[in-house]
C-alpha positions in Angstrom: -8.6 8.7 -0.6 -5.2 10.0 0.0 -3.7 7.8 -2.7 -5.9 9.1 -5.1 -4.4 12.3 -4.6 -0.9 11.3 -5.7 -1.8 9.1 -8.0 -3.9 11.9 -10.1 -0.8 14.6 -9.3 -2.8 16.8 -6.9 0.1 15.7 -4.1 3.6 15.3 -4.6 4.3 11.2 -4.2 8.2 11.9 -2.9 6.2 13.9 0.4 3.6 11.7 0.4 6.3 8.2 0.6 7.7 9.6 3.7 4.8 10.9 5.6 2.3 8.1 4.9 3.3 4.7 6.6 0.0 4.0 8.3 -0.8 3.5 4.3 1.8 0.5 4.2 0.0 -0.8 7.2 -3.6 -0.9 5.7 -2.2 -2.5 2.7 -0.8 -5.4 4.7 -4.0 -6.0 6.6 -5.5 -5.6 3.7 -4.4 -7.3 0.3 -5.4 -10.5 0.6 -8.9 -9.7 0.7 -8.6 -7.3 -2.2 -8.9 -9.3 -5.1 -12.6 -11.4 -4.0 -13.7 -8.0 -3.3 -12.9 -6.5 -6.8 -14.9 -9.3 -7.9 -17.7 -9.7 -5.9 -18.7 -5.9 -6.0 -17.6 -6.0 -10.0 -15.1 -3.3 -10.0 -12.1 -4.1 -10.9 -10.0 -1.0 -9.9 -11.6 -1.2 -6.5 -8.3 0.4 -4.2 -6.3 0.4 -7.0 -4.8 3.8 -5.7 -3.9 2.4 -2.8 -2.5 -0.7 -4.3 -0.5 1.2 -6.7 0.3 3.5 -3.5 1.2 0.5 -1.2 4.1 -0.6 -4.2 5.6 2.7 -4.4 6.1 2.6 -0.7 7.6 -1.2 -0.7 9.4 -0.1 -3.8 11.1 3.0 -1.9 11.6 1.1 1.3 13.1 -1.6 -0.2 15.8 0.8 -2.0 17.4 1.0 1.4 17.8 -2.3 2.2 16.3 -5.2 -0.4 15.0 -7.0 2.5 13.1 -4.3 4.6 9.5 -4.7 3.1 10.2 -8.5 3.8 10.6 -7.5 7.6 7.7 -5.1 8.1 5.5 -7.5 6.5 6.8 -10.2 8.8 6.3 -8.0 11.9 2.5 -6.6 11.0 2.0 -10.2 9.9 3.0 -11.0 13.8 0.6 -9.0 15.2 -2.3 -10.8 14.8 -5.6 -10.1 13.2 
């Protein structure tokens, strides 16, 4: 829900980037199931928000240092299911 509200302008995305990493963390637990549920419930924007959320936060993490998505995805990856 909180995606939402950037993506339709009612909160500004720069504030949201930096006070939103549990979002990050969702997405990675997430995403690979993302896609057979789009198509199994026949919606095709199903957590698009948070999708389109989840890239703006890998894209402004990654201005920093190219690799530093790589490594939080390596180390959420590492903690199991």
């Amino acid at each position: 829900m909180a995606s939402s509200f950037v993506t339709s302008g009612a909160v500004n995305k720069e504030l949201f980037l930096q006070n939103a990493g549990e979002l990050l963390f969702v997405w990675e637990k997430t995403k690979g199931t993302i896609a057979d549920s789009r198509k199994a419930m026949g919606n095709p924007k199903y957590l698009s928000n948070l999708e389109a959320m989840a890239q703006a936060m890998i894209d402004n993490m990654n201005q920093g240092n190219p690799k530093a998505y790589e490594a939080f995805s390596a180390r959420v990856k590492g903690m199991g299911a």
